[in-house]
C-alpha positions in Angstrom: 35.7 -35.2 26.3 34.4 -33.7 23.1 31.8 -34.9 21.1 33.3 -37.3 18.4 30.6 -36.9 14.9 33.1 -38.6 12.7 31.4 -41.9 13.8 27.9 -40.4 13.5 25.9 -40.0 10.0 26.2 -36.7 9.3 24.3 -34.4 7.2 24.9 -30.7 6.4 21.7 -29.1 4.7 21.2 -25.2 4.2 18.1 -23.4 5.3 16.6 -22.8 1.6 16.8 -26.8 1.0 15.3 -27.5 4.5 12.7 -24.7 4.6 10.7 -23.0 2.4 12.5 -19.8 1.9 11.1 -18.6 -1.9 9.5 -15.4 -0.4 12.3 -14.2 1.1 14.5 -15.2 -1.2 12.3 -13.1 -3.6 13.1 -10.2 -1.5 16.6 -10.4 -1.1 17.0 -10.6 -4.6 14.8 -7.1 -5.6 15.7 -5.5 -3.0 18.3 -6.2 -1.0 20.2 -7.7 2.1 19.1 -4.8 4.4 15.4 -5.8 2.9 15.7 -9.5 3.4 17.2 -8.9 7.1 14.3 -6.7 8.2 12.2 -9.3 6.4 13.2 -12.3 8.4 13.5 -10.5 11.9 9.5 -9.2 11.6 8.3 -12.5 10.6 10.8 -14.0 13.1 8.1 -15.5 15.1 6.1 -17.6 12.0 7.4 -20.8 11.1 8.5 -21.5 7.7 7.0 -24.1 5.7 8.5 -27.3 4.9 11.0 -27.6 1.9 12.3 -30.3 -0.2 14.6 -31.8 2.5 12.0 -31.6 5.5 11.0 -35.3 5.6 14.3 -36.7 4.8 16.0 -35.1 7.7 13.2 -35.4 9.9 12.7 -39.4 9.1 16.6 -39.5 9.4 16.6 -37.9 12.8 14.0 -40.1 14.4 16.4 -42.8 13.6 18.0 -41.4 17.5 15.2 -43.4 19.3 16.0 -46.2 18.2 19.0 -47.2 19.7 21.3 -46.6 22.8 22.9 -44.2 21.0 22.6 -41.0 18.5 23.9 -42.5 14.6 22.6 -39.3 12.9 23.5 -35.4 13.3 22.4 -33.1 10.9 24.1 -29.5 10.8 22.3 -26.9 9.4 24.2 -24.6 7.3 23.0 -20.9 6.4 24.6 -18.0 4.4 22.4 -15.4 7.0 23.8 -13.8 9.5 22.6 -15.3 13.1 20.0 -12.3 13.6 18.3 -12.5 10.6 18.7 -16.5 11.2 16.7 -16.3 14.2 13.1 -17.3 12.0 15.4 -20.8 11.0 16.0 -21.6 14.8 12.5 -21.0 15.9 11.7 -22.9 12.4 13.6 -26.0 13.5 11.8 -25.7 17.0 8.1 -25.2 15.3 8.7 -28.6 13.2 10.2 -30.2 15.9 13.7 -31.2 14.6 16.2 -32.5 16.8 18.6 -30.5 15.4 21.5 -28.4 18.0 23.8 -27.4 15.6 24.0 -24.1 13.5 26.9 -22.7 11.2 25.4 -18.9 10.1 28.0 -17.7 7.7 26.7 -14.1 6.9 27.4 -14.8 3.0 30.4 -17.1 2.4 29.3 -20.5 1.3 29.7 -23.5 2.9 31.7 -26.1 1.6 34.9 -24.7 3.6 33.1 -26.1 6.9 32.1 -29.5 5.4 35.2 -31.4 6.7 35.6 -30.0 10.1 31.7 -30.7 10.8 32.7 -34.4 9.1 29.9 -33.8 6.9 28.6 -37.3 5.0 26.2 -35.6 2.5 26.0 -32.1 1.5 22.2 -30.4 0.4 21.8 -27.0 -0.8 19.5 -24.9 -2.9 22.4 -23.0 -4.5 24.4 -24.3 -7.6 27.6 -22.4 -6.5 27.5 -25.1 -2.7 27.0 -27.7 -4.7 30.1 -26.9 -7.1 32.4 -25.9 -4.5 31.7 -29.0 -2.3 31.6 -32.0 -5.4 34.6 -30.1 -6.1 36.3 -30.5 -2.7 35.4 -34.0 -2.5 31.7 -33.8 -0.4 28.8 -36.2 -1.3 26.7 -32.8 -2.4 23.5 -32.4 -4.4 21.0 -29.7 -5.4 17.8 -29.6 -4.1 14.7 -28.9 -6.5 11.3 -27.3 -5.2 9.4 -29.8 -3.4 6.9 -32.1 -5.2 3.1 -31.7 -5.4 2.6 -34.0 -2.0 5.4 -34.1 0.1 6.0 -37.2 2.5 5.8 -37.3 6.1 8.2 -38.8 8.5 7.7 -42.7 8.2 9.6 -45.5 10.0 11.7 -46.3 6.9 13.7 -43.9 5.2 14.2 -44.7 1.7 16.9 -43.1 -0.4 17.5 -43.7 -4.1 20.3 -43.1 -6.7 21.4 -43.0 -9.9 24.5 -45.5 -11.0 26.3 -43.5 -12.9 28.2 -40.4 -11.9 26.4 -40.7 -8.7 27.5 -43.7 -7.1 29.7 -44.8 -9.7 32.1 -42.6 -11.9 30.9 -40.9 -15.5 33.7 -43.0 -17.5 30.7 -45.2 -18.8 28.2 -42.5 -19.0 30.8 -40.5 -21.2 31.2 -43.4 -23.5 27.6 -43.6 -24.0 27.2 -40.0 -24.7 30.4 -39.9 -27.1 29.9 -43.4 -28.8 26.5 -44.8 -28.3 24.6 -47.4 -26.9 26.0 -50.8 -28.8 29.5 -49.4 -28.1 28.7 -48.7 -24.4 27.2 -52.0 -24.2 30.1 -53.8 -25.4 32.6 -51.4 -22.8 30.2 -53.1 -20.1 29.9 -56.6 -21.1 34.3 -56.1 -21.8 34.8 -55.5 -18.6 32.0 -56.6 -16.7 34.3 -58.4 -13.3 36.3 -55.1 -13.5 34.8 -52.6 -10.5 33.0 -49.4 -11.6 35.2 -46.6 -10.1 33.7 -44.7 -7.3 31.9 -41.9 -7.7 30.6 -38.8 -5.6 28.0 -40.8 -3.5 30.1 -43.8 -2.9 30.8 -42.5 0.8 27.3 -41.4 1.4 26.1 -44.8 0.6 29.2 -46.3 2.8 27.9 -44.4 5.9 24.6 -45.8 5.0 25.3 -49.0 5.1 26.8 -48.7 8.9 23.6 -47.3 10.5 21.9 -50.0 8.7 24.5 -53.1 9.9 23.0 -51.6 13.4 19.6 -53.4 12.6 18.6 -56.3 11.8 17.6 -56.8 7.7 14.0 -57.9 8.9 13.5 -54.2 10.5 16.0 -52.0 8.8 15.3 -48.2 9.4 16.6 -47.2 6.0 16.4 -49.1 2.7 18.9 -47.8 -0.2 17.3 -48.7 -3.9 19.1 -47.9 -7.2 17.2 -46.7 -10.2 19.4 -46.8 -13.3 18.8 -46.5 -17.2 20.9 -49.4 -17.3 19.7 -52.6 -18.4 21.2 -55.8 -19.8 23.9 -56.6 -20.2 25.0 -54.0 -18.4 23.2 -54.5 -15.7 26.3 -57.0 -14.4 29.0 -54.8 -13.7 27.0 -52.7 -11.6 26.0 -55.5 -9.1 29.2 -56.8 -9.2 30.8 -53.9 -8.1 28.5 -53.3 -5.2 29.5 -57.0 -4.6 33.3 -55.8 -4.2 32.6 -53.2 -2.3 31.2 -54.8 0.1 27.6 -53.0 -0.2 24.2 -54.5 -0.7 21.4 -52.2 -1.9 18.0 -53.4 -0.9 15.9 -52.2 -4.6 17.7 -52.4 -7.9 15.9 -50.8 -11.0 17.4 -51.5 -14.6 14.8 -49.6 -16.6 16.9 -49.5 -20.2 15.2 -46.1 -21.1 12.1 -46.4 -19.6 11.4 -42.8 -18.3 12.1 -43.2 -14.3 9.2 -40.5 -12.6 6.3 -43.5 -12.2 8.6 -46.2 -10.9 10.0 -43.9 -8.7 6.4 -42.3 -7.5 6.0 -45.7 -6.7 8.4 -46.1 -5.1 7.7 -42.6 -2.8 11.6 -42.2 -1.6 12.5 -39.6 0.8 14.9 -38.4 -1.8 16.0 -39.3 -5.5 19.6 -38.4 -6.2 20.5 -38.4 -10.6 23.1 -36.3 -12.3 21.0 -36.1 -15.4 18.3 -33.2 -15.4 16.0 -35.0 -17.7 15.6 -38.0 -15.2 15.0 -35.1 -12.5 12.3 -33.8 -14.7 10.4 -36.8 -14.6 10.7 -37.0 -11.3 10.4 -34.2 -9.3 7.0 -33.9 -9.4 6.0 -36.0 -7.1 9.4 -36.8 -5.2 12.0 -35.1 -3.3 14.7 -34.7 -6.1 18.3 -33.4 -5.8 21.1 -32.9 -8.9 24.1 -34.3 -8.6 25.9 -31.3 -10.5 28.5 -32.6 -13.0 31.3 -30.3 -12.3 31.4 -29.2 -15.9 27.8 -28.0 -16.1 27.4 -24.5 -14.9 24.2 -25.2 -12.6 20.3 -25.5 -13.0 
């Protein structure tokens, strides 16, 4: 019998959002692929450093020894050819990640291999992923350079979001931005027993919640937290749609402006997912942050 990942957690991550891959990315772009690939194959044998996604997928893996059973997979997803991908294996080996499964691609991206894989969440390093899988209908986010201090794997993985047009739709974001705050307020408070509509993480945060129904509350291996601008009174609708969905987040933040980089260094998350590159500004000093692309921006 085949092995069956559409029960499993499963992440798809590229090499530049796992490793550190600046240098060579620096070479490819003066000089070439030929460059790059003689690059990569005499430096085949040195481990690359951490990147932004290290600690998340390392914490998320360790997850495995927990139970009977494996709930996490991670795939890792390159654009090199499997020669010149030979420094990622022996990377993966060096940092000891329990990871077995490769997709090398030799240039075309990677959203097309997203569904077969059953891919929950979707990081790159590249705008055009990140497009082509939101677009497709992946939980997908780009990765920024990793903070100052990056965590190490811990016995908790904690992941926070964004509400809107991250785990809810834009409609109330766009009515902010087109008609202001009293008028979004009053949208809110309208139709506060009304669900949000889902947005792009609803399905990450759904396959969440399953690994974490397979613990106990008291010792839960990964705690979800949401860090919104929101604040009352619309704060309600929010909660109440998590409510109907049937999903309990273990933090909520309703900050009402307050700029979100010290609650969420306080916080330390593995990861911080936000549409909004201002919020990402603030934060991605000192945490792992990753845009939520709105799929009429261009990229970052």
């Amino acid at each position: 019998m085949s092995y069956n990942l559409s029960e499993k957690l499963v992440i798809g991550i590229t090499s530049r959002a796992l490793f550190d891959l600046d240098e060579a990315h620096r070479v490819f772009s003066e000089h070439g692929l030929q460059a790059y690939r003689s690059y990569q194959i005499e430096r085949e044998n040195e481990p690359l450093d951490h990147g932004t996604g290290l600690p998340l997928i390392k914490s998320l893996l360790a997850i495995n020894d927990l139970g009977e059973n494996r709930l996490v997979e991670v795939i890792l997803i390159s654009r090199n050819d499997a020669d010149s991908g030979m420094r990622i294996i022996n990377s993966v080996e060096a940092h000891g990640l329990d990871i077995t499964r490769f997709a090398f691609t030799d240039g075309p991206t990677a959203h097309r291999y997203l569904k077969p894989f059953y891919c929950n969440l979707f990081l790159s390093a590249q705008a055009e992923d990140v497009h082509n899988a939101l677009a497709a209908g992946f939980p997908a986010a780009l990765v920024y350079s990793p903070p100052n201090h990056m965590l190490e794997e811990t016995e908790q993985v904690i992941i926070a979001f964004d509400g809107d047009a991250v785990l809810f739709d834009d409609e109330s974001e766009r009515i902010f931005q087109e008609h202001g705050l009293d008028e979004f307020k009053r949208h809110e408070t309208e139709l506060e027993e009304t669900p949000l509509n889902p947005g792009p993480f609803k399905n990450f945060l759904e396959a969440i919640s399953k690994i974490q129904q397979a613990f106990p509350e008291s010792n839960n291996p990964i705690r979800t937290v949401l860090v919104t601008s929101r604040n009352a009174p619309a704060h309600k609708r929010p909660i109440k749609t998590l409510r109907a969905w049937g999903i309990k987040l273990d933090e909520c933040f309703f900050l009402g402006g307050i700029e979100k980089g010290p609650i969420l260094n306080a916080l330390s998350p593995h990861i911080y997912f936000d549409d909004q590159r201002v919020h990402l500004e603030s934060s991605k000093t000192h945490t792992p942050s990753a845009q939520v692309i709105p799929i009429s921006e261009p990229g970052v």
